[in-house]
C-alpha positions in Angstrom: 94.9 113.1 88.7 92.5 115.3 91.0 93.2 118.6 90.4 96.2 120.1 92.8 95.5 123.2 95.7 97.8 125.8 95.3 99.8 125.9 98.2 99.4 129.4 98.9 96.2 129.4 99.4 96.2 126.1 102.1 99.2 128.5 104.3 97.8 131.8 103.3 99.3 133.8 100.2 101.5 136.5 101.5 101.9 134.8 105.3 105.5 134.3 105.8 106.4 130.8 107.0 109.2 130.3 109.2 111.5 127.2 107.3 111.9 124.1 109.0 113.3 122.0 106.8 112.0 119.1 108.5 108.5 120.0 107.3 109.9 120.4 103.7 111.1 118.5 100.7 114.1 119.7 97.9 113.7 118.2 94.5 117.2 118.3 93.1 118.5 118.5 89.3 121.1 115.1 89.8 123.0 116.5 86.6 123.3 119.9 88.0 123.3 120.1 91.6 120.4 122.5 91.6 117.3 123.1 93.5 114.5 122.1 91.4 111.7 122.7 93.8 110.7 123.7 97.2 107.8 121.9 98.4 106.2 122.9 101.9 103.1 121.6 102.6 103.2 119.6 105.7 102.7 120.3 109.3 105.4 118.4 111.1 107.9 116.3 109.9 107.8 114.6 106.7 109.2 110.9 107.1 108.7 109.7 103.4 108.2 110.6 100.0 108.3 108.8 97.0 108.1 109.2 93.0 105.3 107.5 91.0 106.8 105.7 88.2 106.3 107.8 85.8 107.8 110.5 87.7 105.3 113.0 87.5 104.1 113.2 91.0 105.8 113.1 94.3 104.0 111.5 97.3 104.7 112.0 101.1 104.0 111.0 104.3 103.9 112.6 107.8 103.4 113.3 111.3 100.6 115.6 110.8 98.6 112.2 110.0 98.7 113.0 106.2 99.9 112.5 102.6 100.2 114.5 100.0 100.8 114.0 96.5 102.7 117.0 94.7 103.2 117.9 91.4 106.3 119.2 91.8 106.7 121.1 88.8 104.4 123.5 90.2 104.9 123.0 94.0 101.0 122.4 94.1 99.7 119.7 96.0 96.8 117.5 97.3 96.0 116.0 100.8 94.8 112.2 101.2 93.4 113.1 105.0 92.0 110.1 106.7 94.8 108.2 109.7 94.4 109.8 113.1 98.2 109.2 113.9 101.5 109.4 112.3 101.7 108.2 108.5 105.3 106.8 108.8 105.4 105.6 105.2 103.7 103.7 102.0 103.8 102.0 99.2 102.7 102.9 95.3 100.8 99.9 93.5 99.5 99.4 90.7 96.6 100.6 89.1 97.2 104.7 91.0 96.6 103.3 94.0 98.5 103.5 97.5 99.4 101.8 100.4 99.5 103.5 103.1 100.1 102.6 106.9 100.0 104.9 110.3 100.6 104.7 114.2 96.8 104.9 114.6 96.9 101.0 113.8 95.0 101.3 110.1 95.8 100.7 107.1 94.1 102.4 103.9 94.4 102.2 99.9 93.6 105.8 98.3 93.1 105.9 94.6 95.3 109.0 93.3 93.7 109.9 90.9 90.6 110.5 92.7 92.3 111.4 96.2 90.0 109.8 97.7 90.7 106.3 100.3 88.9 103.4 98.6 89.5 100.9 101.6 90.1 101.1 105.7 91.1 98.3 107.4 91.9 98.5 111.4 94.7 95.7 111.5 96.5 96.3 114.6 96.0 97.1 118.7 98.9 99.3 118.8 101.1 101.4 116.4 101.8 99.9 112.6 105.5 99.7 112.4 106.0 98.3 108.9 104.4 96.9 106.0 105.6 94.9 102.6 103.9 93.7 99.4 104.8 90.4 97.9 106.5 90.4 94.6 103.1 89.0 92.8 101.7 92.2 94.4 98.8 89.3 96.2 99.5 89.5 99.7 100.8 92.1 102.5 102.0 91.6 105.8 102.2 94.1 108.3 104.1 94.4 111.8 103.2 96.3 115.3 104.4 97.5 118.7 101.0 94.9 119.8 104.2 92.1 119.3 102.3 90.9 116.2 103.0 90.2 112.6 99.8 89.3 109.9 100.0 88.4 106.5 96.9 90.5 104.2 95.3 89.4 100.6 95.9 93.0 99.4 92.9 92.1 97.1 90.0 91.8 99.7 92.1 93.4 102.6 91.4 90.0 104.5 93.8 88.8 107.1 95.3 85.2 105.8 97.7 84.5 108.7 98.4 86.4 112.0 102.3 85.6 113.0 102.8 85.5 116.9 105.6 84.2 118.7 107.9 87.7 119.0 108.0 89.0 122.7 108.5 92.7 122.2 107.6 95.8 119.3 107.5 94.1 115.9 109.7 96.7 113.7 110.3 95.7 110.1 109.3 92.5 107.7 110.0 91.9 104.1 109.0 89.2 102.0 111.4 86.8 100.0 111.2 87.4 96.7 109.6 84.2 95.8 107.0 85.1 97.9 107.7 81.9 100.2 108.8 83.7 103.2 108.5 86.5 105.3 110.9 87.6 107.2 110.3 89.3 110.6 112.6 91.6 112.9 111.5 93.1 116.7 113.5 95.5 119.3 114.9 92.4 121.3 116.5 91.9 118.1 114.9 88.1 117.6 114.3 87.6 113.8 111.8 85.2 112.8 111.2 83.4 109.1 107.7 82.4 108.9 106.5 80.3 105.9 103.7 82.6 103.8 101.6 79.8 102.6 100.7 78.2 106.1 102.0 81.0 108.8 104.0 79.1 110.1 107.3 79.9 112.4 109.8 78.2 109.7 112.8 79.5 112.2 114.0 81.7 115.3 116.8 83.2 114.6 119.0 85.5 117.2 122.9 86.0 116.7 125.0 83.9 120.1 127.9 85.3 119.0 130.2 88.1 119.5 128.1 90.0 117.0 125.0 89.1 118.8 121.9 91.3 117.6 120.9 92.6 121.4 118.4 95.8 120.6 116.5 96.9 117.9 115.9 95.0 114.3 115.6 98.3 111.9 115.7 97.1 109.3 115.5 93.4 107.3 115.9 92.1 103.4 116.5 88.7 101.9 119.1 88.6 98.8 116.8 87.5 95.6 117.9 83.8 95.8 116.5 84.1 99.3 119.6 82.2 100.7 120.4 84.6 102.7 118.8 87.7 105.2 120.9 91.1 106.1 119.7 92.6 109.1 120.6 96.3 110.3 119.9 97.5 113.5 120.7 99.1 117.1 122.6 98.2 120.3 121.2 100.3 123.0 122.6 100.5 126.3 122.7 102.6 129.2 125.8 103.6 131.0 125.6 107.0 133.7 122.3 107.6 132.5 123.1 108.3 129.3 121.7 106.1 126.4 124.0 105.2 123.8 123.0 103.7 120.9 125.7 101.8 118.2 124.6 100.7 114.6 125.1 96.9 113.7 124.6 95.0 110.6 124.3 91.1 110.5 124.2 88.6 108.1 122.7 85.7 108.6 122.8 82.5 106.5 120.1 80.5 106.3 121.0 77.0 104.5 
């Protein structure tokens, strides 16, 4: 793993930083309760951070348009600098390598040992909103506020289906985890199934009923035998001016 900056030295030893705990990340001790660690490193606010499996490092992801990868034994830490925009989150794969994704429409694979990004690839118009990797770790698919979902080969970062069909900001997808499907969620809370061999639309789906799904999709997951999708989201309404917004979750059966 690339050697890690102190973090003194990136803020400036003996400059006292205001806290905002939004910039920040606490490592707890689960048995105890206890702080562990401190980590401060970011800009603006961190919106995920993640373990590598062998739970050595922490990696996070920003608004300041970076990661970092901490050991956080030490506090000391290392930037992957690269996406213009907001890095929103990522995934870890195999190998040491990343997945990472960002507003600027791009997504990149960084090697962490090496810290350095081994692949770019520009795969949207407008803001990424999500991504997923397939189970067989083959294939990811990515959605967009362009109103467009694609299914990637993760191997040679080439585009093997682009899903249209959804008529507002594409906010979540997730794979089925036989890798036949990919599921497919957007802020007029239309959820789509597409097939992941051909691209295909399989199915529309959007709740008639009393619990009908009318704002944002958040959030979307098949159960393992793929027999069924749970959906969270948003109703968002206005009323006075003010906007309100109410949580929902939906299932929805699919056979």
């Amino acid at each position: 793993m690339r050697h890690a900056e102190s973090r003194d030295t990136e803020h400036g030893a003996g400059k006292k930083q205001k806290p905002h705990r939004g910039l920040e990340q606490w490592v707890f001790d689960m048995v105890t309760g206890k702080f562990l660690e401190h980590l401060k490193g970011h800009t603006r606010t961190v919106q995920h951070c993640q373990f590598t499996p062998d739970g050595k490092w922490l990696v996070s992801s920003s608004d300041d348009a970076t990661i970092r990868v901490w050991d956080w034994t030490s506090g000391k830490s290392f930037s992957l600098q690269g996406h213009k925009e907001a890095v929103r989150c990522f995934r870890i794969l195999k190998n040491v390598k990343l997945l990472s994704w960002s507003f600027d429409g791009t997504v990149r694979v960084w090697d962490l040992q090496s810290g350095c990004a081994e692949d770019e690839l520009p795969c949207h118009s407008g803001a990424i909103l999500s991504c997923d990797i397939s189970s067989d770790s083959l294939k990811f698919s990515s959605t967009s506020a362009d109103k467009s979902a694609k299914i990637w080969s993760l191997a040679g970062l080439s585009l093997l289906h682009e899903l249209r069909g959804h008529q507002s900001c594409v906010r979540c997808c997730h794979f089925s985890s036989d890798d036949h499907y990919l599921a497919t969620g957007d802020d007029n809370g239309e959820i789509m199934i597409w097939s992941v061999q051909s691209g295909q639309l399989l199915r529309q789906c959007q709740e008639t009923s009393v619990n009908k799904i009318d704002g944002w999709v958040t959030d979307i997951h098949f159960v393992p035998d793929s027999k069924i999708l749970v959906t969270s989201g948003a109703h968002v309404k206005r009323e006075a001016g003010d906007l309100q917004i109410t949580p929902q979750d939906v299932l929805l059966h699919l056979n």
